[in-house]
N, C-alpha and C positions, 0 to 999 in steps of 0.2 A: 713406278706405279705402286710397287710395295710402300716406299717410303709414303706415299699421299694417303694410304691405304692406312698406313702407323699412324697419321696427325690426324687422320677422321675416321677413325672406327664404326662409329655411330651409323655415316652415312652411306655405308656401303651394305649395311646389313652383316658385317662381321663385327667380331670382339677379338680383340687381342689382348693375350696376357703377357705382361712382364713377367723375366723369370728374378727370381728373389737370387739376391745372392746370399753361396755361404757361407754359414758363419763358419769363423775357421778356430778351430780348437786348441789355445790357448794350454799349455799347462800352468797349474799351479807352484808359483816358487816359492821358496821358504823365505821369512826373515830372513836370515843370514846370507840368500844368494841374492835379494832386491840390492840394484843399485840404483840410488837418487839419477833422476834423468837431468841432463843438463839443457840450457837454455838454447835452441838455436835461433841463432844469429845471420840474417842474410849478408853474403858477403860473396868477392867474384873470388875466383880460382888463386888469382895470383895476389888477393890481397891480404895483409892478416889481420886478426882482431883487435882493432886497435881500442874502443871502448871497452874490454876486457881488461884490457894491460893499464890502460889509465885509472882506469876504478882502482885496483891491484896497488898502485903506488900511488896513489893521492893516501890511502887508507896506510900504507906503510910508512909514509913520510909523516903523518896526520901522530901515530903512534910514538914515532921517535920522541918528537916536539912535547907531547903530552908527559913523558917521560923522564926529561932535561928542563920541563917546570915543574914537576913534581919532586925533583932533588933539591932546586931552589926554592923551592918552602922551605922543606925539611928543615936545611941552612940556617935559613931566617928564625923557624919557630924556636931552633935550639938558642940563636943570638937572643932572640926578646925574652926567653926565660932565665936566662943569665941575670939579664939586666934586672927583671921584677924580683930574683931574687937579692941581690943587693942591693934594692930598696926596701923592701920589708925587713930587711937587717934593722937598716939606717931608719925606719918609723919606731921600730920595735925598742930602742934607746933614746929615741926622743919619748914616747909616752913612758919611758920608766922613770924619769929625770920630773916631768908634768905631774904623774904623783906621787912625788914625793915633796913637790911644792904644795899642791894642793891638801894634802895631811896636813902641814902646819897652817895652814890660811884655815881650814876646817877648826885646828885646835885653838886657832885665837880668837874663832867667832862663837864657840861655846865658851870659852870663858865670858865671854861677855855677853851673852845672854845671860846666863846662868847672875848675873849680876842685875841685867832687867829683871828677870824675874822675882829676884829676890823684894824690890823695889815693888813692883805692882802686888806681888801677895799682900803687901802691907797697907798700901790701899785699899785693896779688896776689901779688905779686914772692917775698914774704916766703913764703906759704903754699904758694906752686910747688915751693918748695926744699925746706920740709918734705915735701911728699906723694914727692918723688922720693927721699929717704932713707927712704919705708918703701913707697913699691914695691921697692926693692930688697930690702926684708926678706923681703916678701911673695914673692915671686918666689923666694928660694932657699927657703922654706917648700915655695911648690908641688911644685916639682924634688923634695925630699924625698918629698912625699905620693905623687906623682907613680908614683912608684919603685916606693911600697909598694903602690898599687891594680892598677901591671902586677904585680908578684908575686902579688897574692892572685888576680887572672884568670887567669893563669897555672895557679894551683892548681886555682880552681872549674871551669874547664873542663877538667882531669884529672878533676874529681869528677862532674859533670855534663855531658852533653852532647845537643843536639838531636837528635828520630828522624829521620834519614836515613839511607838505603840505605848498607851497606857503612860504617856509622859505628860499630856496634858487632858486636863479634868475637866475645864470648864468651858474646853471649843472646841469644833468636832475637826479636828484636824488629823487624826490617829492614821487616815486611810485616804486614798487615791484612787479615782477614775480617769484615765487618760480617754481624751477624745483628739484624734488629729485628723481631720479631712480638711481642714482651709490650708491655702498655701499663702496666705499672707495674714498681715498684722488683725488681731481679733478688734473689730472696732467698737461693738456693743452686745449685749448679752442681755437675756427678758427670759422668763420662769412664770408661767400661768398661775393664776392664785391657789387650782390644785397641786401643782408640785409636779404635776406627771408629764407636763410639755417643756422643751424648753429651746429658744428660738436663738441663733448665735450669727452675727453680722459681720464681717471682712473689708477690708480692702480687695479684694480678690471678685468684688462685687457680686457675690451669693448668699444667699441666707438661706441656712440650713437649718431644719427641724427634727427634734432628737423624741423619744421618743422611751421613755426610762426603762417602760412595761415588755416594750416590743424589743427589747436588745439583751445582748448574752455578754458574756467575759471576752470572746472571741470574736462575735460577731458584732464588733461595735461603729454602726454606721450611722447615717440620718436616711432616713424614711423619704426623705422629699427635700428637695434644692430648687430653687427659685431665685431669677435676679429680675430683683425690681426695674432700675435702668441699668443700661449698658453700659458701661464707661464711667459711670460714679461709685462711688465706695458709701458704703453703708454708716451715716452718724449714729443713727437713733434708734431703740425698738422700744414700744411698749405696749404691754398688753392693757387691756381695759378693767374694769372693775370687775366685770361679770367672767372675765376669758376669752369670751365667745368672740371677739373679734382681737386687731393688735395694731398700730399703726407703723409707718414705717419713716423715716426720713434719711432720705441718700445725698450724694451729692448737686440734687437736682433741686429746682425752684420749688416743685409738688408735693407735698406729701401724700402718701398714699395708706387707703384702707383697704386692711386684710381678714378674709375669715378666718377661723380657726386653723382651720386645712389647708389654707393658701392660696384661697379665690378671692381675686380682685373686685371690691363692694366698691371703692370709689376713688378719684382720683381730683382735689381741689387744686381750684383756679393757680394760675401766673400769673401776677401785676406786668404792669406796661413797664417795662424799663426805663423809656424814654421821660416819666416823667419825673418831674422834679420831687412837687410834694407829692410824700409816700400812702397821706392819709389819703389819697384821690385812688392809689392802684389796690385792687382787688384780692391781693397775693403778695408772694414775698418776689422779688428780682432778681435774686442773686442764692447761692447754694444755701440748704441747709444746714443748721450745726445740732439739731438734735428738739425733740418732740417729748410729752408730756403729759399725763394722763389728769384730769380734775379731780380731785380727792374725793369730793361731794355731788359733783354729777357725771350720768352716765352716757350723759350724749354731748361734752365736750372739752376739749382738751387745747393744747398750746402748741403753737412752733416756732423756733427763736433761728435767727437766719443772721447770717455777715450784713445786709441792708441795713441794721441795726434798729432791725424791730423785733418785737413779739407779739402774735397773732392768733387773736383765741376765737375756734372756730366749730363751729356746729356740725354735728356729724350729717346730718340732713342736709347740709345748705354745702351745695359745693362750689357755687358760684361766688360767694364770698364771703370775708371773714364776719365775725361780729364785732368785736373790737379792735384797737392797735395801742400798744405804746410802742415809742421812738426811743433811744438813748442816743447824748448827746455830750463830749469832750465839753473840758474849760472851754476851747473855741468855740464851739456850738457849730463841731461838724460831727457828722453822725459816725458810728463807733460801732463793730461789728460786734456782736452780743453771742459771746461763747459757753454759757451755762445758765441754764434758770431753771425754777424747781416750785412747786407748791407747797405749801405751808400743809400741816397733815390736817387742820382743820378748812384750809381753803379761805382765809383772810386775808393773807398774804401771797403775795408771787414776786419771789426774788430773781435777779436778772443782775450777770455779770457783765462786762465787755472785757477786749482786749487789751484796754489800756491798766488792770487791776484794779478800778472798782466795780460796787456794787450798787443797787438799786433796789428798794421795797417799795411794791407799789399794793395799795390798797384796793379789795377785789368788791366792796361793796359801793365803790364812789367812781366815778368815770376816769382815766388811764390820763388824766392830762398833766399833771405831777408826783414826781415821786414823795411818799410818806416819811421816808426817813433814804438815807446818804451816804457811803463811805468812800469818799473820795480817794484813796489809795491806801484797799487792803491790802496790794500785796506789793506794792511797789514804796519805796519812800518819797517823801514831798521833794526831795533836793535828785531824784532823778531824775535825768534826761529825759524826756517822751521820745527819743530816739529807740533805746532799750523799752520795749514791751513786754512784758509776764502774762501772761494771759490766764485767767483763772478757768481750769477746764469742769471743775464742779462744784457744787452747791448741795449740802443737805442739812434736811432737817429733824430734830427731836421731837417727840413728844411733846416737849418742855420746851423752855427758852432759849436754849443752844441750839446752833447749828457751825457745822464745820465747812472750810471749804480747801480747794487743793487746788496749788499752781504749779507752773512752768518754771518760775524760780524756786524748788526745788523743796518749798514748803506746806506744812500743814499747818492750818490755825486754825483753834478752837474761838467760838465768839459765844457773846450774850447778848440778846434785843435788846435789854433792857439799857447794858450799857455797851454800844458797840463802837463806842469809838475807838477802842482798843482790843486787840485779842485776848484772851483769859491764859492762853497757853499758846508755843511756835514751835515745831519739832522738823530740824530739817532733815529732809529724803528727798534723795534724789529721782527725779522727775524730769525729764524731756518729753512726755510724751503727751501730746496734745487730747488722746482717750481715758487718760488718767483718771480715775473719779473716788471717792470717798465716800462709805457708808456707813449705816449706827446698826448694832446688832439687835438684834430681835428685842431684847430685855434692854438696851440701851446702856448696857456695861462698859461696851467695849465700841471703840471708831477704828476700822480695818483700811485700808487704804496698801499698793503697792508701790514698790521700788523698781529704778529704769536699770540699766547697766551700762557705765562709762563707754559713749558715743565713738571716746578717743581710737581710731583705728591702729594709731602709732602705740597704743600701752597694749604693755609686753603680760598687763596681770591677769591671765586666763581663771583666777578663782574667785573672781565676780560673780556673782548670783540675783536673781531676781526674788524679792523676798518679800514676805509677807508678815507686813507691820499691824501689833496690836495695840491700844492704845488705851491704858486704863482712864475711863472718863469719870472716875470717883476721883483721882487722885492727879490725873492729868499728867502721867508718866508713862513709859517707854513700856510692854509688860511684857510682851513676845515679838519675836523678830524669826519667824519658820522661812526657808531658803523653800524655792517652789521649782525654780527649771534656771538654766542658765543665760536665756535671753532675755529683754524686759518684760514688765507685765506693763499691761494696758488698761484692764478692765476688771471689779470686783463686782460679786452680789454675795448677799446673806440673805437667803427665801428661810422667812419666818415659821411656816408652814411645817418642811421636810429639815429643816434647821440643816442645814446643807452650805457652803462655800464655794461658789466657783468662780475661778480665775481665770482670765484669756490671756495670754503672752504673744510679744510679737514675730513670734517663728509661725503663730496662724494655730497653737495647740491650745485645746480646755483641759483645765484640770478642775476636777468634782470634788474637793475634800471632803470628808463624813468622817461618824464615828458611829460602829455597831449599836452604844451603847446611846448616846444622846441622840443620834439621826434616825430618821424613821424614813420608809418608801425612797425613793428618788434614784440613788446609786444603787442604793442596795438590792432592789430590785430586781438591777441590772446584773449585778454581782452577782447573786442568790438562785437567778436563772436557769432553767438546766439548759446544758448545751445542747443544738441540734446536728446529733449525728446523724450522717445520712445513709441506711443502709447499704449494704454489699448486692444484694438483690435489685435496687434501682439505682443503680451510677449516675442517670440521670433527673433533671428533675422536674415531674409530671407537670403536665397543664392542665387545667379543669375548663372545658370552652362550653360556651355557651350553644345553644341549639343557634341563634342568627349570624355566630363565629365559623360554623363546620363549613361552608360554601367559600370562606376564606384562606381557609388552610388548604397548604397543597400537601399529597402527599398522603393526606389523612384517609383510613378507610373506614368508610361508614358502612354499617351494618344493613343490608337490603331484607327487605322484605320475602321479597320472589327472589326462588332459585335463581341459577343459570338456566336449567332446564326447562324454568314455564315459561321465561322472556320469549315471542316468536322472533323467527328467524326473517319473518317479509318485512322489509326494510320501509313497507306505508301504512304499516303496523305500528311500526315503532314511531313514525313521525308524528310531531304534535303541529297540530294548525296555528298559525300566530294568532294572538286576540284580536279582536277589531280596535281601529284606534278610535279611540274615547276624548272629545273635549270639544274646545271651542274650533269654529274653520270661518272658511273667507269664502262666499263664489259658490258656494255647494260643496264645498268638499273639507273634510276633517283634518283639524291636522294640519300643520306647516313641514314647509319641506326644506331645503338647501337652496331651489330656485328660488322660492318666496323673498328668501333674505338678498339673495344677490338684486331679487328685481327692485327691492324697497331701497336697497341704498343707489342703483340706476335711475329707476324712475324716481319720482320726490312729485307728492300730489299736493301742488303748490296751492289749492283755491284756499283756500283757508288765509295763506296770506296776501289774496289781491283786496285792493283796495275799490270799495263798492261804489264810490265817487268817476275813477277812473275807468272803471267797467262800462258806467252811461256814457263817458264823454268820446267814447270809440266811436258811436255811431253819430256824433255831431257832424262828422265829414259830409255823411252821408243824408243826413238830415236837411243839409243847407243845399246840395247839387239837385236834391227832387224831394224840394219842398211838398209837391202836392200830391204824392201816393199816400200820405196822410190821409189828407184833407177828402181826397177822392174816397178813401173808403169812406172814411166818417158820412160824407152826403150818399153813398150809395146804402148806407146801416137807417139813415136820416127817411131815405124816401122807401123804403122795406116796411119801416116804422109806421110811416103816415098810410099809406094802401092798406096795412091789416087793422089799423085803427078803423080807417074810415067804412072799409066794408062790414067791420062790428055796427 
């Protein structure tokens, strides 16, 4: 019972404690009395240790063996250094014997050098003498060349010279305004006849307006961006005679009018595609290649398109042009017309195509042949019509010159008078279809740009885009100013603000001026004070309008009445809705949500039954009882005759 008692404590209601056993007290030994304990081993009474005694002599036998090969080295290493040493004996007497051969093989081969040499010193000798009778030659050759390369530097630095401040006198080229907001090639470029607007066209299909007055050193933006079409690139800008408006020509059939500001005034017709002859369609068919303003009148101007016509059209009339010429190939198929231009008194209207010639046509006699002819300005008679140059501009002088500029990489100066030949040819290079050429204000000089080599495999990164002068007194080369390192596209010279600017095809303008010759334009912008924006307002204010505050969130407007005199009764505060006010239907004002659901359910058809079909419903019934007619009519009949008769 004790024992069941010890395995369940718990449930008997007792506890039992184990007793601890004691710890038994140990004394502490020294070092010197500890003895290592040894390993015990099970084993029976009468056996003995037998993996004891084997470990013991494997280990003792293991020791011998290692011992009896370590003397047989010994042995060995003494025999092999015997042997190495009497061969190094035996080397040691063969290389003493080898040089002392090699000493005489040494001594026979400097004698006999020493006998070469003797031999070619005396040639030398010979050949010395020669080469000093034609360095002399050589040397008064140089002195000649010499002479003539300072001459000709001499010259090209009269002809050309670096842009530096105060280096050039007679073109305002001294100074720079950077304009870059387009990201693509600048396609055209337009200056209002004051000076102070100035409108810049892209590939990037935007047209940006700058704004000279309104811009700083730092904050140099446009004021307003606009795309005409979507997905066309801008050919053409021109402003008008007065400013107040400026037209536009994109990649689209339309040309379009713009107000100053950039409100859309009009948008003229598109011909029929489909038809053959082009004097029957209304418009052009096919994209535009660039617009033109009338010298002499203010309400019309030109637009010249790939259909191969040009189109002169009334600012009023949007419906269609007023005249057309056609241009037309030896074959006599039509020829898409990439430049034309007006004569400055408005006589003339010249007109390129793509094949390099040109075309004058006379503006006081009707457009149905050209006045004079130049069947291949820029191309020669023995080329291919395969190869096209296409002539990207046309202008004109005062006078009887006018210049023009192609695709094959040339400039030529002409004369009406006699133009079957050019007066002068100056080749610049030219790839770019925007390329144009203009006469400076005083008609001194013809400005036109330079492309830069297309080739993606040339290794020559100091290529430049540059800007060619062209003295038209003497019809020579005068200045050549480097402008940016991609091509340029586009030039103007504004008479006005005597001002330069240039478009390139990275999408950047560049404003040349000069303090001294240029007046307004850049300098404006330059001269500008900058707008610092205070410490005190980091942000920056809005001024709104009184019909703006009910738009703004957030904003707090200033109340009349306190908090305190607004009441607290909540049918106080409520305002009544208005009545509703206008037309109704049925007696009641006002349309509702129903109304509209019931108008498109019901549909109140009388309007269209037909009046004929309405009578002929009751024919049925007209033929089954013929005489409920007839029976009123004599009952109406004998009503009649009784109040007659008693009259």
């Amino acid at each position: 019972m004790d024992d069941f008692r010890a395995m369940f404590p718990l449930s008997f209601g007792k506890q039992t404690t184990q007793k601890r056993p004691k710890k038994k007290n140990h004394e502490q030994k020294t070092i010197a009395e500890e003895k290592p304990i040894k390993p015990k081993i099970p084993r029976n009474q009468n056996q003995k240790p037998i993996l004891k005694v084997e470990y013991f002599e494997d280990h003792y036998n293991s020791k011998n063996q290692n011992q009896n090969q370590n003397q047989n080295k010994n042995q060995n290493q003494n025999k092999n250094q015997n042997q190495n040493q009497n061969q190094n004996q035996n080397q040691n007497e063969n290389q003493n014997q080898n040089e002392i051969e090699n000493e005489n093989q040494n001594q026979n081969e400097n004698e006999n050098e020493n006998q070469n040499e003797n031999q070619n010193q005396n040639q030398n000798q010979i050949e010395n003498q020669n080469q000093n009778q034609n360095q002399n030659e050589n040397q008064n050759e140089n002195q000649n060349q010499n002479q003539n390369e300072n001459q000709n530097e001499i010259q090209n630095e009269n002809n050309s010279q670096d842009l530096k401040p105060d280096h050039y006198e007679d073109i305002p080229v001294n100074f720079e305004l950077l304009l870059s907001e387009h990201i693509k090639t600048i396609g055209s470029l337009a200056i209002d006849p004051s000076g102070s607007r100035m409108l810049t066209g892209s590939d990037d299909y935007t047209l940006k307006f700058w704004d000279f007055a309104a811009m700083d050193r730092i904050n140099k933006k446009p004021f307003r961006s606009i795309t005409p079409y979507y997905g066309h690139p801008i050919k053409g800008i021109c402003f008008s005679l007065s400013g107040d408006k400026f037209l536009v020509a994109t990649g689209a059939a339309t040309p379009k009018l713009y107000s100053r500001e950039g409100h859309q005034l009009a948008e003229y017709a598109r011909g029929d595609q489909y038809l053959v002859d082009l004097r029957l369609t209304k418009g052009h068919t096919t994209c535009l290649n660039g617009c033109c303003w009338y010298p002499t009148k203010h309400n019309m101007f030109a637009t010249y398109s790939g259909d191969g016509t040009v189109r002169i059209w009334d600012v009023e009339n949007q419906k269609t042009q007023i005249s057309l010429l056609r241009h037309k190939n030896a074959q006599g198929r039509k020829m898409p017309i990439t430049a034309a231009e007006f004569k400055r008194d408005g006589t003339l209207l010249a007109s390129a195509c793509q094949d390099g010639s040109i075309c004058f046509w006379s503006t006081k006699s009707p457009f149905n042949k050209p006045t004079m002819k130049i069947p291949h300005a820029h191309i020669p008679p023995k080329q291919s019509q395969i190869d096209l140059f296409e002539i990207t501009s046309i202008s004109f002088s005062k006078t009887n010159l006018f210049i023009t500029r192609s695709t094959d990489s040339t400039l030529k100066v002409w004369d009406l008078r006699k133009h079957e030949e050019p007066l002068a040819t100056f080749n610049l290079q030219n790839t770019s279809s925007h390329m144009n050429a203009v006469f400076s204000p005083d008609e001194k000089f013809c400005i036109t740009g330079t492309t830069v080599d297309p080739d993606p495999e040339s290794k020559d990164n100091s290529q430049t885009g540059d800007l060619v002068f062209i003295d038209m007194k003497n019809l020579n080369l005068k200045y050549k100013v480097p402008i940016s390192n991609a091509s340029l596209t586009n030039v103007l010279w504004h008479p006005k603000i005597n001002q330069i600017v240039v478009g390139t095809e990275a999408g950047s303008v560049h404003v040349l001026y000069d303090i001294k010759q240029s007046r307004k334009g850049a300098i404006l912008t330059v001269e500008h004070e900058i707008k610092i924006q205070s410490e005190d307002t980091p942000f920056k204010q809005h001024i709104y309008s009184y019909s703006e505050l009910s738009q703004v969130k957030g904003l707090k407007i200033r109340k009349r009445r306190t908090q305190n005199e607004i009441p607290d009764d909540p049918f106080k505060k409520y305002q009544p809705e208005k009545p509703v006010s206008g037309p109704g239907f049925g007696g009641k004002v006002g349309n509702s949500w129903t109304k509209h659901l019931m108008k498109k359910i019901i549909k109140d058809t009388r309007h269209e039954e037909d009046p004929r079909e309405s009578i002929l419903k009751h024919h049925k019934e007209a033929t089954e009882n013929p005489f409920s007619l007839l029976h009123i009519l004599k009952l109406n009949l004998f009503q009649y005759l009784i109040k007659k008769s008693g009259t």
